[in-house]
N, C-alpha and C positions, 0 to 999 in steps of 0.2 A: 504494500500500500504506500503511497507517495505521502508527502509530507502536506499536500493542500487536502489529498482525502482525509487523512487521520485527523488534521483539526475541523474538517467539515462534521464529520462522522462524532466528534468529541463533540462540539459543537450544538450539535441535533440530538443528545443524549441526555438522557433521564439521569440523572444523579437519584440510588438507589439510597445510599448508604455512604454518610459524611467522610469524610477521614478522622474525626473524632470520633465516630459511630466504631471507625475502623479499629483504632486503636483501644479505643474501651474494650469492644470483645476481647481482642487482641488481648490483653491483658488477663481477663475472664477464663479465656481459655488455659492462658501459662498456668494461671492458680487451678485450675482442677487438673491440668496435667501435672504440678509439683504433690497436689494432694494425692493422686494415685500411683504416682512414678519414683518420688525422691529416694525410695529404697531401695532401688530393682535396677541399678546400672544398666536402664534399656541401652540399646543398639536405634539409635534416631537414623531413618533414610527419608531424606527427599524428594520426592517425587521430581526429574526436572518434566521438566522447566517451569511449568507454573508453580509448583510448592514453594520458589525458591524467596520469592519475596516475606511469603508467611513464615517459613523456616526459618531464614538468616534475621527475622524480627523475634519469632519465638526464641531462641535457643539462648539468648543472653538473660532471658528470663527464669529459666530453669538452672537453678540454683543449689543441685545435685551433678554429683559423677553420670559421664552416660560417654556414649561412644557414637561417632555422626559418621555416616556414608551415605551415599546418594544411591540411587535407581532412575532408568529414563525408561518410562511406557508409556504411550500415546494412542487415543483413538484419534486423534482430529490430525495436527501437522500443523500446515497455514488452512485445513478447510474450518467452516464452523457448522458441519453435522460429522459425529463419529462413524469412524469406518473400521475396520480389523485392526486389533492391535498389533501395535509395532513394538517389539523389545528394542530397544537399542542401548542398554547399557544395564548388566546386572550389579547389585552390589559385590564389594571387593573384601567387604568384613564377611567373616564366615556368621548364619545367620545361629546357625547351630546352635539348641540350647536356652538359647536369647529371649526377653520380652522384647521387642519391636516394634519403633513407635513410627508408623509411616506417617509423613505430612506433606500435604498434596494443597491443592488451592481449593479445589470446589470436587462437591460429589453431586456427579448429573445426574447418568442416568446408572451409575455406580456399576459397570460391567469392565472397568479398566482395574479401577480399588480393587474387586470380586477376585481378578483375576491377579493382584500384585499380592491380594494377602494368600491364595491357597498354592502360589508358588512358594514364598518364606514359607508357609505350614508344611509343605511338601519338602523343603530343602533344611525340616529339622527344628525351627523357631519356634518354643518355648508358647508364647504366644502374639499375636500379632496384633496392635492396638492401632486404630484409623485417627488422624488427627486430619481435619479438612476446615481452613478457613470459612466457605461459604455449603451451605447445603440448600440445593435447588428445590421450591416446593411444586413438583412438577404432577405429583399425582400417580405416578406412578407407584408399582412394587417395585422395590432398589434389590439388587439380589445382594446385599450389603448395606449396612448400616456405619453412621461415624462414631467413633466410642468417644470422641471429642468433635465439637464445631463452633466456632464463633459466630456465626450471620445466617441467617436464611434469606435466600434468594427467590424474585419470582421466576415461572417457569418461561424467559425472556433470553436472548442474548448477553450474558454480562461477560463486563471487563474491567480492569483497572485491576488492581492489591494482587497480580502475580496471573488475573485471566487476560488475555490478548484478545482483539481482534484481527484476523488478518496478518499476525505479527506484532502488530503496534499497541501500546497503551499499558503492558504490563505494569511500568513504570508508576502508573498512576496510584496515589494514597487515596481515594475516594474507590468506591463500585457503582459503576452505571450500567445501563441499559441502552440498548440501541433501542433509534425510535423505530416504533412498530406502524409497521407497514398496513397502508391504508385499506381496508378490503372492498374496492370499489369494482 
């Protein structure tokens, strides 16, 4: 996306969810993952690319020993509807053993999460705990649930706090909405 769409598209967008909105969960969430974590030297992975904004803001919060490595699994790419998952990068810490706290940006339509936690369960992880900035209220059955979330989203395009559009906007401290299209 070019630099005049992305502030067009920014532009024409719903502001969901403030950046203080942002940071308050934000906060919410570190406290109930220190209350269920501080003991358990989890094994923290990332989801990239989008977890990376909510992760690298979580983790200075959690004020126990833990052990950090990423994961990259994707349904989308540059699209914005899911297609077959793509592995492209497994973690490097052995899971083996481990409570495991994956943190990702949003849980959609939760068949990417599904499939990142019964891999760690298959590859021996102790157990696998979901930590997701935004959780979409889209109506649907999720074949997985977040055992943490900060925000509930509607069932819309969003982006900003580590979701993209097209690439662009991860960047962003607020979560918006693209504007929805007219059904004429």
């Amino acid at each position: 996306m070019d630099q005049q769409a992305a502030h067009k598209l920014l532009a024409e967008a719903e502001t969901i969810h403030s950046a203080d909105a942002v940071q308050a969960a934000l906060d919410a969430v570190a406290a109930r993952i220190r209350a269920r974590l501080a003991d358990k030297n989890p094994l923290v992975l990332c989801v990239m690319a989008g977890g990376v904004i909510f992760c690298g803001q979580l983790l200075p919060k959690l004020d126990f020993p833990l052990d950090f490595d990423y994961l990259h699994a994707t349904r989308y790419g540059a699209d914005t509807q899911g297609g077959k998952i793509s592995w492209r990068s497994a973690p490097w810490i052995s899971v083996k053993g481990r409570t495991v706290l994956v943190v990702d940006d949003i849980l959609d339509e939760g068949v990417t999460l599904a499939a990142v936690k019964d891999s760690l369960l298959r590859l021996g992880a102790a157990e696998v705990l979901l930590a997701v900035f935004a959780d979409k209220l889209n109506g649907r059955q999720k074949p997985v649930l977040a055992d943490f979330s900060g925000l509930t989203v509607p069932d819309r395009f969003v982006f900003g706090y580590g979701m993209d559009v097209n690439g662009a906007w991860r960047n962003l401290p607020a979560i918006y909405a693209m504007k929805e299209e007219d059904p004429a």
